[in-house]
KOLLUMLO-355554 format. One record per residue (C-alpha): residue number from 1; chain; z, y, x. Coordinates in steps of 0.25 Angstrom, whole numbers, always signed. Layout:
BEGIN
<rec mike="NUM" fivex="A" w="Z" v="Y" u="X"/>
...
REM end
This chain:
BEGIN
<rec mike="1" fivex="A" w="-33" v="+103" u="-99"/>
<rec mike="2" fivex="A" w="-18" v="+96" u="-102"/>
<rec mike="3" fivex="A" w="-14" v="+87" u="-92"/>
<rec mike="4" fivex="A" w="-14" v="+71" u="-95"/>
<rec mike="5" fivex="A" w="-5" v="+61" u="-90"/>
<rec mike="6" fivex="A" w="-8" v="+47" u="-90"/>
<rec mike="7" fivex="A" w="+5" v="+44" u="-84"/>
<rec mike="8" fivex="A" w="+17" v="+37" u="-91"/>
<rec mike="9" fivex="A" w="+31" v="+38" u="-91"/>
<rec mike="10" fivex="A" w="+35" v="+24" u="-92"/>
<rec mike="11" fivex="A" w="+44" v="+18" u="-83"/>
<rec mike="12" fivex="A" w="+37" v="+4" u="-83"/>
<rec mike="13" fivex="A" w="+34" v="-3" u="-73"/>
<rec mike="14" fivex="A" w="+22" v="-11" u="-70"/>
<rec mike="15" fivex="A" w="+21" v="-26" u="-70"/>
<rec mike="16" fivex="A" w="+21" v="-33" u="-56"/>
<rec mike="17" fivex="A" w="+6" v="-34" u="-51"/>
<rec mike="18" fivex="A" w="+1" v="-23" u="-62"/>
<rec mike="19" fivex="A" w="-11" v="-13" u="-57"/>
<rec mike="20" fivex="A" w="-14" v="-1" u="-65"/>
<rec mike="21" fivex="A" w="-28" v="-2" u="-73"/>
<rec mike="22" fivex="A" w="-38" v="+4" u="-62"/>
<rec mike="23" fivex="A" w="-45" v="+16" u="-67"/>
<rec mike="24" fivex="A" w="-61" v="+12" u="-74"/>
<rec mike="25" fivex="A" w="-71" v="+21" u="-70"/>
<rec mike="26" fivex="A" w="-76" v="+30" u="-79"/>
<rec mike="27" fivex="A" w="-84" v="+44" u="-79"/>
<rec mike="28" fivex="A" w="-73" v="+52" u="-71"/>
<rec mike="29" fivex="A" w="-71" v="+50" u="-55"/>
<rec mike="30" fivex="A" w="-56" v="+44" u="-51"/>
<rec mike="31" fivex="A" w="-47" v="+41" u="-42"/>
<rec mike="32" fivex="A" w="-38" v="+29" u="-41"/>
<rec mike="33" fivex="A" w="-25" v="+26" u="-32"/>
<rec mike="34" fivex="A" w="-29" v="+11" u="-29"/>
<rec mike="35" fivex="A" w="-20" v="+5" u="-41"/>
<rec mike="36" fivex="A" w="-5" v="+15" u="-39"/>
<rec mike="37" fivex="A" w="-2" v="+23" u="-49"/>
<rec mike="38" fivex="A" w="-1" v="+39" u="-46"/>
<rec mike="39" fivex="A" w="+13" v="+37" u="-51"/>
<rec mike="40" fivex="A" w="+21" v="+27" u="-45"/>
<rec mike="41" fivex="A" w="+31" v="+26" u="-53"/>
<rec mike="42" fivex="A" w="+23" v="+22" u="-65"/>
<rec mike="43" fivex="A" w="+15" v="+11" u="-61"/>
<rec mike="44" fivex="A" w="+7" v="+13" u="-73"/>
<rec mike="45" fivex="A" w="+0" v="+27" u="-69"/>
<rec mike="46" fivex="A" w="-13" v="+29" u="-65"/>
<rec mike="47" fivex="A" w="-18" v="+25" u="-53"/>
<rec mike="48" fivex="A" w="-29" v="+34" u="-55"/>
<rec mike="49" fivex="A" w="-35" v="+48" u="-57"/>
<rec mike="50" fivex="A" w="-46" v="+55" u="-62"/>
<rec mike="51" fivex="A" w="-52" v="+64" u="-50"/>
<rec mike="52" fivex="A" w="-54" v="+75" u="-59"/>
<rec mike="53" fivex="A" w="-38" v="+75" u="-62"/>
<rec mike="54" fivex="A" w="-37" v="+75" u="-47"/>
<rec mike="55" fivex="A" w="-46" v="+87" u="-45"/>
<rec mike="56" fivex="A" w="-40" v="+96" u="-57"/>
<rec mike="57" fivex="A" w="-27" v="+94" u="-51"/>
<rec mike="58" fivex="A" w="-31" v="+96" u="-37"/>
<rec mike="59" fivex="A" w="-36" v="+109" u="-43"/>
<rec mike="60" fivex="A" w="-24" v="+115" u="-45"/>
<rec mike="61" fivex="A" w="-15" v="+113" u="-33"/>
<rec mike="62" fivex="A" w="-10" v="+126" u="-27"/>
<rec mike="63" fivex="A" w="-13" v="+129" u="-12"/>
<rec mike="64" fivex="A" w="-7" v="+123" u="+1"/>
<rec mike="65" fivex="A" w="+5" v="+116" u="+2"/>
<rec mike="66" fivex="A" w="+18" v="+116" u="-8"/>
<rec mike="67" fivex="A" w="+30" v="+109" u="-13"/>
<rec mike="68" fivex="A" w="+29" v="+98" u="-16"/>
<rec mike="69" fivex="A" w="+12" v="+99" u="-19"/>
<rec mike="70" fivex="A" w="+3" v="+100" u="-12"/>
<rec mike="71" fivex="A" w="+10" v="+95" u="+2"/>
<rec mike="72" fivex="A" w="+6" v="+90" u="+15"/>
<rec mike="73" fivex="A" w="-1" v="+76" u="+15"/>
<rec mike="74" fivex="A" w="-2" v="+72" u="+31"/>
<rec mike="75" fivex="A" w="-9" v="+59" u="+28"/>
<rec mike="76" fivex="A" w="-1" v="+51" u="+36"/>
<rec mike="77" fivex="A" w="-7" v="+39" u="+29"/>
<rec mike="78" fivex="A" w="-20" v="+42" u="+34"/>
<rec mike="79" fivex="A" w="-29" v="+41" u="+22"/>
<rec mike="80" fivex="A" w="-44" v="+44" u="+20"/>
<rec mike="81" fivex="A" w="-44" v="+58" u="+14"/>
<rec mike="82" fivex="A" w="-56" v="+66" u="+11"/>
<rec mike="83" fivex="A" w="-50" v="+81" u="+15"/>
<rec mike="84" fivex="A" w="-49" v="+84" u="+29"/>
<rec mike="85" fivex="A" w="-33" v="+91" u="+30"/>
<rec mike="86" fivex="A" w="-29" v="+101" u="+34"/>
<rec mike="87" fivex="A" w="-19" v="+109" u="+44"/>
<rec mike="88" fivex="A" w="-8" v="+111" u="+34"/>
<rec mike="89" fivex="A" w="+0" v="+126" u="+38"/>
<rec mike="90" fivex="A" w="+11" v="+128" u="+40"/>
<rec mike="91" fivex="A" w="+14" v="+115" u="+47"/>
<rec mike="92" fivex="A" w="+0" v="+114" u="+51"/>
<rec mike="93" fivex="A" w="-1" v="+99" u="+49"/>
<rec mike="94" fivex="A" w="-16" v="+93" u="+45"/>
<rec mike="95" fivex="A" w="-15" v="+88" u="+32"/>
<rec mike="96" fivex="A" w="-17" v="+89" u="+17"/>
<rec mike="97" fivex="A" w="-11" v="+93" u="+4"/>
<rec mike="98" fivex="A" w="-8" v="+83" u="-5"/>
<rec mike="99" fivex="A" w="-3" v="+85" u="-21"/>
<rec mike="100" fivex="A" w="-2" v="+75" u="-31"/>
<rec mike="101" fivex="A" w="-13" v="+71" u="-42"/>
<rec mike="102" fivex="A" w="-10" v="+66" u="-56"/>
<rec mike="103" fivex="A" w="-17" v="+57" u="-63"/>
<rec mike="104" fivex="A" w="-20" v="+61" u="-78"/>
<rec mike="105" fivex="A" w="-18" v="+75" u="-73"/>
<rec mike="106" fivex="A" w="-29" v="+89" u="-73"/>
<rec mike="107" fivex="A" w="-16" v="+98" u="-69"/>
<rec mike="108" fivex="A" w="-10" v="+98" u="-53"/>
<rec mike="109" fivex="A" w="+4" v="+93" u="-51"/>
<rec mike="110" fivex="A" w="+14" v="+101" u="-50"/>
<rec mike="111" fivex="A" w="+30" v="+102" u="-46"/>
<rec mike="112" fivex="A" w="+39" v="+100" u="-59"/>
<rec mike="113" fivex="A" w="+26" v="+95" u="-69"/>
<rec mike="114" fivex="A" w="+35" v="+84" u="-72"/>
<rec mike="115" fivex="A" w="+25" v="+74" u="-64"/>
<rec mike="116" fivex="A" w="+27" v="+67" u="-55"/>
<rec mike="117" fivex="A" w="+16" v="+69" u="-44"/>
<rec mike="118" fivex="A" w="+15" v="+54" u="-41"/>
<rec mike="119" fivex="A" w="+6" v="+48" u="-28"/>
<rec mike="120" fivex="A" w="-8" v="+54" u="-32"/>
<rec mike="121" fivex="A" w="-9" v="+66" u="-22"/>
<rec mike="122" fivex="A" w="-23" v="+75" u="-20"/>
<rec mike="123" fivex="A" w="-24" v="+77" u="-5"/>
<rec mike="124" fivex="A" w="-32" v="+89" u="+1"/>
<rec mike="125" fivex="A" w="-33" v="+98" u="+13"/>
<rec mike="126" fivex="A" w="-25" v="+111" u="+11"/>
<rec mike="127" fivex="A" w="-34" v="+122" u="+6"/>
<rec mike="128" fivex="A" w="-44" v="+113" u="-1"/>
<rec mike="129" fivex="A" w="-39" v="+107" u="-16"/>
<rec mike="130" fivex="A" w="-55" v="+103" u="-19"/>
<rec mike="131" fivex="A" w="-56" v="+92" u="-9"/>
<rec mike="132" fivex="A" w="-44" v="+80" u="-9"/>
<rec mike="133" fivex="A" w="-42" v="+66" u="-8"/>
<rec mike="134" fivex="A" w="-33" v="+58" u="-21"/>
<rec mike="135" fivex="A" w="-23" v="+51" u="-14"/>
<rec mike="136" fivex="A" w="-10" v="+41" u="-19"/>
<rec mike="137" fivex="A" w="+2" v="+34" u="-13"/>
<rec mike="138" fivex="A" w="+0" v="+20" u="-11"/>
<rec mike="139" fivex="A" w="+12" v="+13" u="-9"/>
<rec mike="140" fivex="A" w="+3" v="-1" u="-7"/>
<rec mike="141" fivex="A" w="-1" v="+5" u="+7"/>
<rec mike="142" fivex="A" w="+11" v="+9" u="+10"/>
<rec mike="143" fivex="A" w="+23" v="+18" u="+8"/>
<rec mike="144" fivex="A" w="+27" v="+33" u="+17"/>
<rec mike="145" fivex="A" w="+41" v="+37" u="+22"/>
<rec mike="146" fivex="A" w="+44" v="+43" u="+10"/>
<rec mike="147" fivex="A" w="+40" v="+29" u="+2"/>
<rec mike="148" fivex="A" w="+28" v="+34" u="-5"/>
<rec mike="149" fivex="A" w="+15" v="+27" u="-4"/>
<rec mike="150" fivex="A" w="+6" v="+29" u="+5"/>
<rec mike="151" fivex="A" w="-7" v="+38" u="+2"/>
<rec mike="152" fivex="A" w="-20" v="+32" u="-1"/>
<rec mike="153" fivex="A" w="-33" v="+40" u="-6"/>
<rec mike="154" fivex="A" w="-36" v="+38" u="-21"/>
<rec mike="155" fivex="A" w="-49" v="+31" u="-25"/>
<rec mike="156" fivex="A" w="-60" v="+40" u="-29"/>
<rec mike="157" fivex="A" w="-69" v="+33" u="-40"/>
<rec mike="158" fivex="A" w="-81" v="+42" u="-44"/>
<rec mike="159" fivex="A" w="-84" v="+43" u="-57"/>
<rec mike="160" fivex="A" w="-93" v="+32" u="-65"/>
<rec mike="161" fivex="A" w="-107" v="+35" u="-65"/>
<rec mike="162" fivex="A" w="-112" v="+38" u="-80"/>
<rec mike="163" fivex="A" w="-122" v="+28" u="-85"/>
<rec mike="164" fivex="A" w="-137" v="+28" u="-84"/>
<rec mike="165" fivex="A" w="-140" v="+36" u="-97"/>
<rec mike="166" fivex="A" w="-147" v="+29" u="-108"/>
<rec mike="167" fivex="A" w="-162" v="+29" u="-108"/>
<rec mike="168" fivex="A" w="-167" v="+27" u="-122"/>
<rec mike="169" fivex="A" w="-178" v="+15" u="-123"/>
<rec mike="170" fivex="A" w="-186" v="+13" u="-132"/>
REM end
């Protein structure tokens, strides 16, 4: 399947006080980043992504830690993560891995893809891809050392139930 992007190039800014539309729900389970879009520097990119796009890029990172994906996510901001971590060799630090997630995507980020990998990162214990949380920097809540924002965990909206099938009357 060809990657998609939904992304633009334009250097535009955003009107003061303008919010992204906020995703509708539909058949297909998703996760939103509370209003930011995944790349800051186009205010108009999603601030969204679909879960499956999530999970077939999960799907193809490589094992353990690398440069500059996957790379050692400590936590530090203490959020709610569904993985338990994991003592991280050779440093032995407890921790995850953590790898960027592109909206509009099927394929995994990768050094040199002529992407860049914006402030959507999957965030899993070492060893296990299958299971991760979606997390995005938040500048709102805060900035790190490095004046990124701080991490928050994506919102995970399960798909629409189907409707009630027809029953024919007569």
């Amino acid at each position: 399947m060809a990657s998609q992007s939904t992304t633009s190039s334009s250097s535009s800014s955003a009107p003061p006080g303008h919010t992204p539309a906020h995703r509708i729900p539909t058949d297909s389970s998703y996760y939103s980043f509370n209003g930011n879009p995944w790349d800051r520097r186009n205010p108009e990119s999603q601030t969204w992504m679909y879960a499956r796009e999530a999970r077939q890029q999960q799907s193809g990172l490589p094992d353990g830690q690398g440069v500059p994906y996957p790379s050692y996510f400590g936590n530090g901001e203490r959020v709610p993560l569904s993985t338990p971590g994991s003592a991280l060799a050779p440093s032995g630090r407890h921790g995850w891995l953590h790898h960027p997630l592109i909206p509009g995507r099927t394929t995994t980020w990768t050094p040199g893809s002529n992407t860049r990998p914006g402030g959507v990162r999957s965030i899993y214990t070492d060893g296990n891809i299958v299971e991760f949380d979606v997390g995005y920097h938040d500048v709102r809540i805060g900035t790190t050392g490095r004046g990124s924002g701080k991490f928050a965990v994506a919102n995970y909206h399960s798909a629409a139930a189907p409707p009630p099938p027809r029953t024919r009357t007569t």
